[in-house]
C-alpha positions as CSV (number, residue, x, y, z in Angstrom):
1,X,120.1,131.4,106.1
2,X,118.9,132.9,109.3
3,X,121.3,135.1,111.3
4,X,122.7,134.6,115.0
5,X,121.2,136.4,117.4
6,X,123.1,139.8,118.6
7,X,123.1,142.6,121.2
8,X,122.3,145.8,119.7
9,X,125.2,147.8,119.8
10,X,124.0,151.0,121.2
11,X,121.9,149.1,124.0
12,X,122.3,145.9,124.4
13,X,119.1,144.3,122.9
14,X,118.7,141.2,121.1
15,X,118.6,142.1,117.4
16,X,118.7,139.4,114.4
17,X,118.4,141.3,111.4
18,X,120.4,144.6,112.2
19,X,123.5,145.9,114.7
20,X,121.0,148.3,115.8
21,X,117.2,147.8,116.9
22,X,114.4,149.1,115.7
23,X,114.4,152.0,118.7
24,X,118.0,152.7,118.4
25,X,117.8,153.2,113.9
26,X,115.1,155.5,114.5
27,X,117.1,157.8,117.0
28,X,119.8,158.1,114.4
29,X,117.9,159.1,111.9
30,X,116.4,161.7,113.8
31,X,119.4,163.0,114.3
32,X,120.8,162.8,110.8
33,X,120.1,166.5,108.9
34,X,117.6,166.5,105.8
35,X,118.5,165.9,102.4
36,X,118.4,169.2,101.5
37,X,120.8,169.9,104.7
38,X,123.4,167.4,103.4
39,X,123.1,169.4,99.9
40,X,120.8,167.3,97.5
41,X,118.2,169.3,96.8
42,X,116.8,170.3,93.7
43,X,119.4,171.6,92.1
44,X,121.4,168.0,92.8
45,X,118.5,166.0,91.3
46,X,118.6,168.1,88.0
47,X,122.2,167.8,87.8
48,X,122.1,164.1,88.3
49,X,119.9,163.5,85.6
50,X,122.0,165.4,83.4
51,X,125.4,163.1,84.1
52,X,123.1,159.9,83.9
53,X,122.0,161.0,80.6
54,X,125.4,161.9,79.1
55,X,126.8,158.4,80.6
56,X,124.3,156.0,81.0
57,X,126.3,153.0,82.4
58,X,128.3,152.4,85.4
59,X,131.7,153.8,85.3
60,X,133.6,150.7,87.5
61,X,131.3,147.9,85.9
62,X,129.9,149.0,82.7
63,X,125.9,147.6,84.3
64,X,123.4,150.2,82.7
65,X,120.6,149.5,85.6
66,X,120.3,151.2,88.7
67,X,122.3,154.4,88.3
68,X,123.3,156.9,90.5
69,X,124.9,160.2,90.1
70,X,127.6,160.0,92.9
71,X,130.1,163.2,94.2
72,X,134.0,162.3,93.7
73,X,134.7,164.0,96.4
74,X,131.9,164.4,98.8
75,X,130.4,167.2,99.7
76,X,131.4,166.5,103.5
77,X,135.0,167.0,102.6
78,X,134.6,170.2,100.8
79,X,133.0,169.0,97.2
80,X,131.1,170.9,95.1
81,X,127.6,170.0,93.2
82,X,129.1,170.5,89.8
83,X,129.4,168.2,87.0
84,X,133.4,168.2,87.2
85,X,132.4,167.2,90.5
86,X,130.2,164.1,89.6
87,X,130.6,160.5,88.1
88,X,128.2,157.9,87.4
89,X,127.9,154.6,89.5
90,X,124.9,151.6,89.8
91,X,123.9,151.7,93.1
92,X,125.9,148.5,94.4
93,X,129.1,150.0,93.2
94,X,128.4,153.5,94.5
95,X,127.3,152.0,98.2
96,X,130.9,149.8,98.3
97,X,132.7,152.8,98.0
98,X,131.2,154.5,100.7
99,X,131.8,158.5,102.0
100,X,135.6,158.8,100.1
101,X,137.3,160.7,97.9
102,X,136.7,157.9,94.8
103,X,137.8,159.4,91.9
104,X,138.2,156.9,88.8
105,X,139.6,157.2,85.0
106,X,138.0,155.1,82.4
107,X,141.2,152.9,81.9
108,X,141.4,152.2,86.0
């Protein structure tokens, strides 16, 4: 199914696929800090691993495929990278949830 036709909605040019265009994305992202800047550097990726390996499922739907290590409460809103600190989504679950405080209990 093809989509409508839409302004962009930073300038105003016709867009299909996206709410921004192509010119408009890349501006954003060049003004978005680094990984590393945002906090997930090294030290992040080793500590993901680490929760993925002691729970290797999803902990809102149970799917063991595309896991990632996700901050309960993000680091944006004063969270720390710590394992207390960490729980283990699938990707589809983790981007639903978006930039919240999301902390869940195994019988939620």
């Amino acid at each position: 199914m093809a989509l409508l036709p839409r302004p962009c909605s930073q300038c105003g040019t016709v867009v299909r696929n996206s709410y921004l265009c192509i010119q408009c994305k890349r501006k954003r992202e060049a003004l978005r800090p680094s990984r590393q800047e945002r906090g997930y550097d090294y030290k992040w990726q080793e500590l993901s691993k680490l929760a993925r390996r002691l729970q290797p499922f999803c902990r809102l739907c149970r799917s063991p495929y595309d896991l990632t290590a996700d901050h309960i409460i993000p680091l944006s809103a004063g969270g720390q990278n710590s394992l207390a600190n960490v729980q283990v989504l699938c990707r589809s679950c983790n981007s639903s949830l978006g930039n919240k405080s999301k902390k869940y209990r195994d019988w939620e």
